[in-house]
C-alpha positions in Angstrom: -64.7 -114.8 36.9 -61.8 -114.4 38.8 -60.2 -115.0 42.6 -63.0 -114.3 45.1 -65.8 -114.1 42.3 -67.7 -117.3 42.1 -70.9 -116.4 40.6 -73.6 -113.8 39.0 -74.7 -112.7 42.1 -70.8 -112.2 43.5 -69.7 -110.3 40.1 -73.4 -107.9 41.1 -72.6 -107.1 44.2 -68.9 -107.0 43.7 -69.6 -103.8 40.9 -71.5 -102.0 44.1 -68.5 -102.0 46.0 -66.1 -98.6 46.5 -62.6 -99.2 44.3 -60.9 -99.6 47.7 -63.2 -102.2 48.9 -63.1 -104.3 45.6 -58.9 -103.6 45.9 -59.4 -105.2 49.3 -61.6 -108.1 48.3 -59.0 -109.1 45.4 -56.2 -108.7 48.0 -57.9 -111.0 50.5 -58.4 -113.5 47.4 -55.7 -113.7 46.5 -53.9 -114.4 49.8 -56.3 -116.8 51.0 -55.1 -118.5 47.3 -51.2 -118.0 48.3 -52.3 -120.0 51.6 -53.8 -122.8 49.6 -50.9 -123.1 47.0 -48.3 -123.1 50.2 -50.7 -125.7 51.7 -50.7 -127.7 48.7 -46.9 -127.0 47.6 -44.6 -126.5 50.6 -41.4 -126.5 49.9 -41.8 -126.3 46.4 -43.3 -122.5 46.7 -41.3 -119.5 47.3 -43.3 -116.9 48.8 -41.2 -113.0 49.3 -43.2 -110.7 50.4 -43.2 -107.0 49.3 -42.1 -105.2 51.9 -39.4 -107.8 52.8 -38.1 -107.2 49.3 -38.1 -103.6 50.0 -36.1 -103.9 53.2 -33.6 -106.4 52.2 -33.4 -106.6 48.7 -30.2 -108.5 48.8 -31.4 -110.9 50.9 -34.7 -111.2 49.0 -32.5 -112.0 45.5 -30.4 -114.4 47.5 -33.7 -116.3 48.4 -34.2 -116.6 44.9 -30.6 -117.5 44.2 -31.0 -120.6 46.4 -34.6 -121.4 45.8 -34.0 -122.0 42.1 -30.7 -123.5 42.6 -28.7 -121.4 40.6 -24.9 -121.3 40.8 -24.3 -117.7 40.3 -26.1 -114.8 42.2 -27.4 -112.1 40.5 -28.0 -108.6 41.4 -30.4 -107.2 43.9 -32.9 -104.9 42.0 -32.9 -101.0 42.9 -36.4 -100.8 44.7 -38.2 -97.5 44.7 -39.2 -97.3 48.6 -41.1 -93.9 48.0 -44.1 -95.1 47.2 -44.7 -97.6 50.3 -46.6 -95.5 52.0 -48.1 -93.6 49.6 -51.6 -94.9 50.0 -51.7 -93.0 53.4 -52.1 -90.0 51.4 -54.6 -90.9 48.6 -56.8 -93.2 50.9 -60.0 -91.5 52.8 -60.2 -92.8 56.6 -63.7 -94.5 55.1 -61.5 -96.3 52.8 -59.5 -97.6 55.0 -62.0 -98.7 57.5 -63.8 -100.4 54.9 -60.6 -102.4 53.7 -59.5 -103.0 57.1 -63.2 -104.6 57.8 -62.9 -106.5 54.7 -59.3 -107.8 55.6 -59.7 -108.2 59.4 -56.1 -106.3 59.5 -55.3 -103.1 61.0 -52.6 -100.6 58.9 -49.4 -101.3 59.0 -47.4 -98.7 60.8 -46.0 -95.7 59.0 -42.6 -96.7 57.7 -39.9 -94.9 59.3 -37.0 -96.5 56.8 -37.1 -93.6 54.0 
């Protein structure tokens, strides 16, 4: 049992599923869980997305840094960017139509920052 498998029957059909569609089904689990936790913890959750962290690492760190209260900052961590976009080469357009109907979100647009 885990996020977005409830039951028997869920775990079943779950196994029939392509490993981009159960990728997307785990992904959409777990966000709708990050909603509920922010829901249910506000302030008292600290949320950095991925991609933010790849763009601004310092700023990402310094998030941290005041989040948790700490006195001293610490150092941004050296983020390997290459890979961002790397499922646009390994992904078949199928896959990606099946996770974006599983989502409900369209790609993000090819990052230009590399």
């Amino acid at each position: 049992r885990f996020l977005g498998i409830n039951s028997a029957e869920e775990a079943e059909t779950y196994e029939r599923l392509s490993a981009a569609e159960q990728h997307a089904l785990r992904w959409l689990s777990h966000s709708e869980r990050m909603d509920q936790l922010h829901r249910d913890l506000g302030q008292r959750l600290l949320v950095l997305e991925y991609d933010v962290l790849q763009d601004d690492p310092a700023a990402s760190t310094n998030a941290i840094q005041t989040f948790l209260e700490l006195p001293t900052p610490f150092p941004a961590p050296n983020i390997k960017r290459d890979s961002r976009d790397k499922w646009r080469e390994v992904l078949s357009q199928d896959d990606i139509e099946s996770i974006e109907r599983i989502t409900g979100m369209e790609p993000p647009p090819t990052n230009k920052m590399h």
